[in-house]
N, C-alpha and C positions, 0 to 999 in steps of 0.2 A: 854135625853131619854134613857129608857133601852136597853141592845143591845143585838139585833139578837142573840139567841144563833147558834154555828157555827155547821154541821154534823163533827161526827167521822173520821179523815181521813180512809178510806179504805185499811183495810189490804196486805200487798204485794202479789202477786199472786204466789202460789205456783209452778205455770210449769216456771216463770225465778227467778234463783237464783240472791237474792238480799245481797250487802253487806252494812253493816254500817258501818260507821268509826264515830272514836269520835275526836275533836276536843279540844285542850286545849294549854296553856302557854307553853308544850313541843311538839309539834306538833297536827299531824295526827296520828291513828295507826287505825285500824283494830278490830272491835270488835270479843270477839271468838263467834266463832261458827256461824258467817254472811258470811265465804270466798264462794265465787261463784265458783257452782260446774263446775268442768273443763270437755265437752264431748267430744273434739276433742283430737284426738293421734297424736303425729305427727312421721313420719315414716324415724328414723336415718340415714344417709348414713355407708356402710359397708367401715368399716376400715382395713389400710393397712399398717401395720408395716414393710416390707422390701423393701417395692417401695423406700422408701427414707430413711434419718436417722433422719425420727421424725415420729409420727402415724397422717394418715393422712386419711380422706375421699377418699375410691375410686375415687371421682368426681375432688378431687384437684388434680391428679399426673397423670403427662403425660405418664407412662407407661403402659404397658398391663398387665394387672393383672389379675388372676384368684384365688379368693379363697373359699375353700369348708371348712363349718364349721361342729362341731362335731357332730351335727344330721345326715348330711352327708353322714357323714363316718361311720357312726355307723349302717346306717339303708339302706346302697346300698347295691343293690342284687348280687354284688364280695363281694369276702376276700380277695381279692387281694390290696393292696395297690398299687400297681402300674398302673393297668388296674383300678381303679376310676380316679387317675390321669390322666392319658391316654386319657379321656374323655375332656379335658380340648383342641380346636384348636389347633396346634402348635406340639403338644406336643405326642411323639411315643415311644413307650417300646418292646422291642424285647427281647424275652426270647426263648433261644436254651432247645430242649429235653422235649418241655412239659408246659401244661400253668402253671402259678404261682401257691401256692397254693398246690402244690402235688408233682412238682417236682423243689423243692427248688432248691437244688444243681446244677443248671445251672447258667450260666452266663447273664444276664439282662443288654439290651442294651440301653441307651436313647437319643433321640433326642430332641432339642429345636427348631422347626422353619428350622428343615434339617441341624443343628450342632449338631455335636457328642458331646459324654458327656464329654470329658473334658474340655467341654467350659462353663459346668453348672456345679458350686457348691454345697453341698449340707449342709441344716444349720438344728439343731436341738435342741430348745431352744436358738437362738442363738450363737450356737456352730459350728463352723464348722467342720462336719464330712467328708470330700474328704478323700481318703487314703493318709496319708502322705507319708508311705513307697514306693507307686508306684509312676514311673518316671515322670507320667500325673494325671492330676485331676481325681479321678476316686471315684465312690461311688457304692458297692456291695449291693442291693437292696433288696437282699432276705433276709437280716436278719434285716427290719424294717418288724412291724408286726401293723395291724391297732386296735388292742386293746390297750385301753391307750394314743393313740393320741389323742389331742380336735381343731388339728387344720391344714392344708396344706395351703400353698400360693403360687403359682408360680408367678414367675414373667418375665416375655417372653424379649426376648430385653437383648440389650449390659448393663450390670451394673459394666462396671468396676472403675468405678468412684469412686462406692462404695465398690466396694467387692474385687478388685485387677483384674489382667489384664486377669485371669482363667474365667472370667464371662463375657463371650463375648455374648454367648447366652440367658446365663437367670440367675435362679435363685431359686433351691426347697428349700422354707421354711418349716419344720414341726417343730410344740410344740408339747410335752409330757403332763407332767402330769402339771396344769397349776392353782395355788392356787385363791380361788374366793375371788371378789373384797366385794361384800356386804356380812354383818354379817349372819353367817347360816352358814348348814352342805348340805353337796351333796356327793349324789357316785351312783355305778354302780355294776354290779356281770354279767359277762356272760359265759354262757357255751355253746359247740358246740363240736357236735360232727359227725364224714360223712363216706364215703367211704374211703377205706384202710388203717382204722383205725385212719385215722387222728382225731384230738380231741386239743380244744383253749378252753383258758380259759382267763379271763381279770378281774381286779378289781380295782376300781378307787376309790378315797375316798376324800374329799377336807374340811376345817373347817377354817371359819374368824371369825375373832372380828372387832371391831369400827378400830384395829391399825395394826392386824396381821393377817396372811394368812399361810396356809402351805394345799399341796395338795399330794398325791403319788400315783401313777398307775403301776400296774405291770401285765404283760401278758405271758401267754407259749401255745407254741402249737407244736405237734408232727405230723405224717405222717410216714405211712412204705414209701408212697410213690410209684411210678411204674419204671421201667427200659427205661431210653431215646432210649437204644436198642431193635430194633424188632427183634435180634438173640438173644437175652437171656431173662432169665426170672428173674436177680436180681434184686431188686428194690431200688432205691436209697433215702434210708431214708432222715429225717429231724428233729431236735429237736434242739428248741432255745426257750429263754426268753428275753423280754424287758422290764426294770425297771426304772424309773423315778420320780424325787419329784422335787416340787418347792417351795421356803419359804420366805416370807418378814417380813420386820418389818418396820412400820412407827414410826420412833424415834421423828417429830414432822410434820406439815403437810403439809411442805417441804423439807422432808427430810425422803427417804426411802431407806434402803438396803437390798437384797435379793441375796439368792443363788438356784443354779438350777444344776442337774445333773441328768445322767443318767448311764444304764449299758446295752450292750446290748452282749449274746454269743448264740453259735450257733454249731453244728457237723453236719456234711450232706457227706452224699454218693454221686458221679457224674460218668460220664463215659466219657474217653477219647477215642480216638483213639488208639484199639489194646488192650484199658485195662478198663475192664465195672466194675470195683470195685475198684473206686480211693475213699477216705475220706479226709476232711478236717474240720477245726475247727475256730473259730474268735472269739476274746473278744475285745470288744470296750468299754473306759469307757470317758467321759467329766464329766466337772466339770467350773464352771461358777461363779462367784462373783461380785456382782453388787452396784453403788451407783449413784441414782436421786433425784438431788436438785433442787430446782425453786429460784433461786433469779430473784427475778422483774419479767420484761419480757423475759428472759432468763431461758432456762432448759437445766440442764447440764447431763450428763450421761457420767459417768467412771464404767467399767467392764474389770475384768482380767480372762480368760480362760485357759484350758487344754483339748487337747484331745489326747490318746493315745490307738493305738491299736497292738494287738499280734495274727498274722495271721498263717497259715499252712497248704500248699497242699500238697500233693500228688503227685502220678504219677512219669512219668520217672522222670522228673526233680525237684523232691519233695524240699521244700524250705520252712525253715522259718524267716517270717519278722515281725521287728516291727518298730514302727514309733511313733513319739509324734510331738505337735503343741500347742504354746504358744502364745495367743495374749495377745495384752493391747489395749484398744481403749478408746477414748474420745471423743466425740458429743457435741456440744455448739449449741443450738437453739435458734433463734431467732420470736417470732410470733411479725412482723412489726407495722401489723395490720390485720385483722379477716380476708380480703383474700390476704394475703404474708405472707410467712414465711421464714427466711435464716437460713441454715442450716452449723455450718463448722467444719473439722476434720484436723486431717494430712494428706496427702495426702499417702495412701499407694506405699511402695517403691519396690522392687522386692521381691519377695518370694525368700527367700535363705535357701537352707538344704544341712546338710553333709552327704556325706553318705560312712560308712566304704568299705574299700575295701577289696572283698572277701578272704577268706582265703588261699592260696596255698595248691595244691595237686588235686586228684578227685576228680571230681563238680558230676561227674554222681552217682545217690540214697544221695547225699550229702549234709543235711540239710544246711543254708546259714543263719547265720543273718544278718539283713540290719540295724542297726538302723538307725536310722533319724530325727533329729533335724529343727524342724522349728520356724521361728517369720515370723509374720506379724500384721502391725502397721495399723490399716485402722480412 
């Protein structure tokens, strides 16, 4: 008998995305243009590159972490870099003669959790910038500036495990100028200008390919500034720039090397006791060299650094110091499986520096060099 002719199957409905796949002697594959549209996002957890020594999910690491990214910083109503910080639990800035911002040339005091700051280091790019020249962990705060930064992490809590036995309290991380991962161009242009002349300026610029990255940021900003003294009327100027680049190259697609540095100087008026027109000056420069490999399940990272700086106050006891610091480090990562990971290094051994002994004769108006030699192995 002849047969039933059959209806047309029914065209797919256009509000659920359908795919095809074809079928053959080499498998399954995907026909084009049938992939099912994807409407769900799913919303990342924020990563933390100093909690540990490998980048990790806020959610995996048992430390306290705060970190403010560069919309952040860029779009809070300070300019102060330290009072954004500041904002963070834990965490207190104390600045003698005047708030940030105007009256540079003071001293900037910090707390982690109710320890003073030589218990928190301070890293940049990487780097660590603490003064080597002074006898305690110590970091001058007024000559970071938040143009050009894309990034702050604190990290609250004892890290000396990782960072040497200076890190009792915590931990300020900031990036600089910081090269983008996906192909394209980005940057930035700001200008500002306010009361007593002060006047910032910032320019950031960043360009990748499929293999290479290279980013540079550079900021300045001036101030007349006002007098910490309510018996005088000098004002205690300000004027510094902060410079920074960061560069990679992926030679295959486990295997990347980049370098990172920065420049940062500064002149500023302050007043001491008995003498309301003290000056001083600081150039700080790092420098950073890096190599991350993946074999297997393991990721390796070796980097060699430098940071050195050349300091100068003032005053009765006017002095100048300089200091340098050299590390070497190497990280071996292990991801066990999706939630473990081991992580392992040398174990950093005491911080050791020389430091010259002063020169015979009068100390008093009596410029002093200090240099200072430092390794640390973490």
């Amino acid at each position: 008998p002849p047969k039933t002719p059959q209806p047309d199957p029914a065209p797919p409905s256009t509000d659920t995305p359908v795919a095809l796949l074809k079928s053959d002697a080499d498998g399954v594959e995907l026909l084009p243009g049938t992939a099912p549209e994807v409407t769900d996002r799913i919303a990342l957890d924020t990563i933390t590159i100093y909690a540990n020594q490998a980048e990790l999910p806020v959610s995996r690491t048992g430390a306290s972490v705060e970190i403010i990214e560069e919309d952040a910083l860029q779009t809070a109503p300070s300019a102060s870099l330290t009072d954004i910080i500041a904002d963070s639990p834990g965490v207190t800035f104390t600045q003698t003669g005047g708030p940030a911002g105007l009256s540079y040339g003071n001293v900037t005091y910090t707390r982690v959790r109710g320890l003073d700051q030589k218990y928190a280091p301070v890293l940049f790019s990487g780097i660590d910038i603490s003064d080597p020249s002074a006898t305690q962990t110590n970091f001058d705060w007024k000559n970071l500036m938040l143009g050009g930064l894309s990034r702050a992490e604190v990290v609250k809590g004892s890290q000396s495990a990782l960072y040497g036995s200076e890190a009792v309290a915590g931990v300020f991380a900031l990036t600089g100028a910081d090269a983008p991962e996906a192909p394209g161009r980005e940057g930035s242009i700001t200008l500002e200008a306010g009361a007593f002349r002060t006047g910032r300026a910032s320019l950031s610029y960043g360009v990748a390919t499929e293999r290479a990255g290279i980013a540079v940021a550079a900021s300045r900003a001036r101030t007349d500034g006002f007098s910490a003294f309510s018996s005088d009327d000098e004002d205690d100027a300000f004027a510094g720039g902060q410079y920074s680049f960061d560069t990679y190259y992926d030679v295959t697609s486990d295997l990347r090397v980049g370098l990172t540095g920065f420049s940062f100087d500064s002149e500023f008026d302050y007043d001491e006791d008995g003498n309301p027109d003290v000056t001083g000056d600081t150039l700080q420069r790092g420098l950073r060299a890096y190599v991350e490999a993946q074999t297997g399940a393991i990721a390796h990272s070796f980097d060699v650094s430098r940071f050195a700086i050349d300091r100068e106050t003032g005053g009765d006891f006017g002095a100048a110091y300089e200091g340098e610091r050299d590390e070497v480090s190497y990280v071996a990562t292990w991801e066990t499986s999706p939630a473990s990971m081991a992580a392992s290094g040398p174990t950093p051994p005491p911080l050791f520096s020389a430091i010259a002994p002063p020169p015979t004769g009068p100390m008093m108006n009596t410029p002093t060099r200090l240099p200072t030699v430092c390794w640390h192995w973490i």
